[in-house]
C-alpha positions in Angstrom: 36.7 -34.5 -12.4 38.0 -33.0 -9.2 40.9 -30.7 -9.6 44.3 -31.4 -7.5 44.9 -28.8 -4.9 48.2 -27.2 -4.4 49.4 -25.9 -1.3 51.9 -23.1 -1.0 53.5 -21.2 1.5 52.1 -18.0 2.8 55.2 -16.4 2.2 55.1 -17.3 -1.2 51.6 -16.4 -1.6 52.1 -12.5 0.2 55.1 -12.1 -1.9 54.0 -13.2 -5.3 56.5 -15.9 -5.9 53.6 -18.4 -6.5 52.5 -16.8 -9.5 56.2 -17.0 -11.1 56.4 -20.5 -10.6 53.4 -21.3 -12.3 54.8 -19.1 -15.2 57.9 -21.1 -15.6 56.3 -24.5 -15.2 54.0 -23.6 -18.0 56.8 -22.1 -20.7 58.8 -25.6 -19.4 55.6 -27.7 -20.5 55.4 -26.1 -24.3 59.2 -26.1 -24.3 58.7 -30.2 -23.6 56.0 -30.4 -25.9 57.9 -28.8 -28.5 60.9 -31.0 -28.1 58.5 -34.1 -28.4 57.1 -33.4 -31.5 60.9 -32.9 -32.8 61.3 -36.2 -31.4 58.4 -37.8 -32.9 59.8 -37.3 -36.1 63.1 -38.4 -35.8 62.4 -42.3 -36.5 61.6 -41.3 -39.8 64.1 -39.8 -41.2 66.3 -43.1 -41.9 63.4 -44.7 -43.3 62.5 -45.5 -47.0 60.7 -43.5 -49.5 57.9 -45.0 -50.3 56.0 -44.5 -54.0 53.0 -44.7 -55.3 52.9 -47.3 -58.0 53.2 -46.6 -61.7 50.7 -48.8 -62.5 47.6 -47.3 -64.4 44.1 -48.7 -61.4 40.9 -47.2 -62.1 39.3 -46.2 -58.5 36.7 -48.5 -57.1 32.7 -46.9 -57.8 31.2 -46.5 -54.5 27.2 -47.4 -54.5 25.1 -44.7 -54.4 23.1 -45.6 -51.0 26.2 -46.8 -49.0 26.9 -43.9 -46.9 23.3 -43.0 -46.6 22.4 -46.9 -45.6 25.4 -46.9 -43.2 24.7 -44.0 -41.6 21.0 -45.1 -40.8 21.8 -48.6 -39.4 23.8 -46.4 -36.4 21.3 -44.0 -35.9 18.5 -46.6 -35.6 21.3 -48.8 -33.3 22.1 -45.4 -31.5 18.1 -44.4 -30.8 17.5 -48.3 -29.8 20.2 -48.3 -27.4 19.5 -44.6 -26.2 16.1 -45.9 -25.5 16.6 -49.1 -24.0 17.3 -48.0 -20.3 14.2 -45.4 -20.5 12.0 -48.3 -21.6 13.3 -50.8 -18.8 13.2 -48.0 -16.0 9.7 -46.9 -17.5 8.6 -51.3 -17.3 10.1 -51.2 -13.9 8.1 -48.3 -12.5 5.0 -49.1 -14.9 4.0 -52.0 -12.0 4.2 -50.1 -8.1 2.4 -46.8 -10.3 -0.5 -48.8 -11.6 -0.7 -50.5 -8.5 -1.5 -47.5 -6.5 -3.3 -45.7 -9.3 -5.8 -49.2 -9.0 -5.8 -48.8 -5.2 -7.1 -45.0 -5.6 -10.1 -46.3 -8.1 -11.4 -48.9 -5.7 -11.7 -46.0 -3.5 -13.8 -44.2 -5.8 -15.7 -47.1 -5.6 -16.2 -47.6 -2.0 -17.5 -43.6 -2.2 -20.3 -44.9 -4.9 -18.6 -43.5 -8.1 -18.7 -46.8 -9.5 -18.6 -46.0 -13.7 -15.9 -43.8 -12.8 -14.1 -46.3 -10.7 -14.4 -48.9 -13.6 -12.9 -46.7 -16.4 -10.4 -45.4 -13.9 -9.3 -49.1 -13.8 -9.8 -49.9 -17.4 -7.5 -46.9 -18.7 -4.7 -48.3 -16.6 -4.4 -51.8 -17.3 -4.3 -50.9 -20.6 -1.5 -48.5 -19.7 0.1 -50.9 -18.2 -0.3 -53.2 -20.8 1.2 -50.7 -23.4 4.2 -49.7 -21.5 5.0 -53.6 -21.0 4.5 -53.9 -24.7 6.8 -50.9 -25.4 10.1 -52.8 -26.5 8.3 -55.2 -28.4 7.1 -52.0 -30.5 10.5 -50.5 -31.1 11.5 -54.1 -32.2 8.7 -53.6 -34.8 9.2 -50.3 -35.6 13.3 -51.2 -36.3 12.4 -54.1 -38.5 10.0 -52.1 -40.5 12.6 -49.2 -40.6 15.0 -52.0 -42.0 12.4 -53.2 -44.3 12.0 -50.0 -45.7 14.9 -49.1 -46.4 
């Protein structure tokens, strides 16, 4: 958020007459605020009283888990959705990375390194793999959170 910025005269500013200003302007903003909250009220006070009734109601009983369950349904949403862009920048990346990480095994096998060369390769397709895989897992991993529970 950028701030506003105020000019004032130099005159002002050498004499000190700036910093008065800013004193009145604030005393007339709790003054307003004041007088709004008076305001705010003043709808009400033609209105009619309202009771609560006579009749005897017992109060509803709340199930035990409610709260609990509600509460993790939005954490699981809010971890899903907090994830989601990670996962889809990490799928998006996962390609061009293994790509170049490939390239820089076949080198190792041009230089005769060849068991090297083929686990190089190995471990990252099945990085790759993985990584592409990922939102498929936190799918599982909801639905088995949700069974759970």
């Amino acid at each position: 958020m950028m701030r506003r910025t105020e000019s004032i005269k130099f005159s002002e500013f050498m004499s000190g007459e700036y910093k008065t200003n800013r004193k009145e302007k604030r005393r007339l903003k709790t003054l307003l605020k004041g007088a709004s909250v008076g305001l705010a009220a003043v709808p009400f006070v033609g209105a009619p009283m309202a009771f609560a009734s006579d009749g005897m109601t017992m109060p509803q009983a709340m199930p035990v888990n409610a709260v609990t369950d509600w509460t993790a349904d939005k954490m699981t949403e809010m971890f899903t959705h907090m994830l989601h862009p990670i996962l889809e920048l990490l799928k998006g990346l996962s390609l061009p990375v293994a790509s170049v990480m490939i390239l820089a095994k076949i080198f190792l096998l041009m230089f005769g390194k060849t068991e090297e060369c083929w686990n190089g390769i190995a471990k990252v397709s099945i990085a790759y793999v993985l990584i592409q895989l990922s939102p498929f897992f936190l799918d599982i991993l909801q639905e088995l959170g949700k069974a759970v529970h």
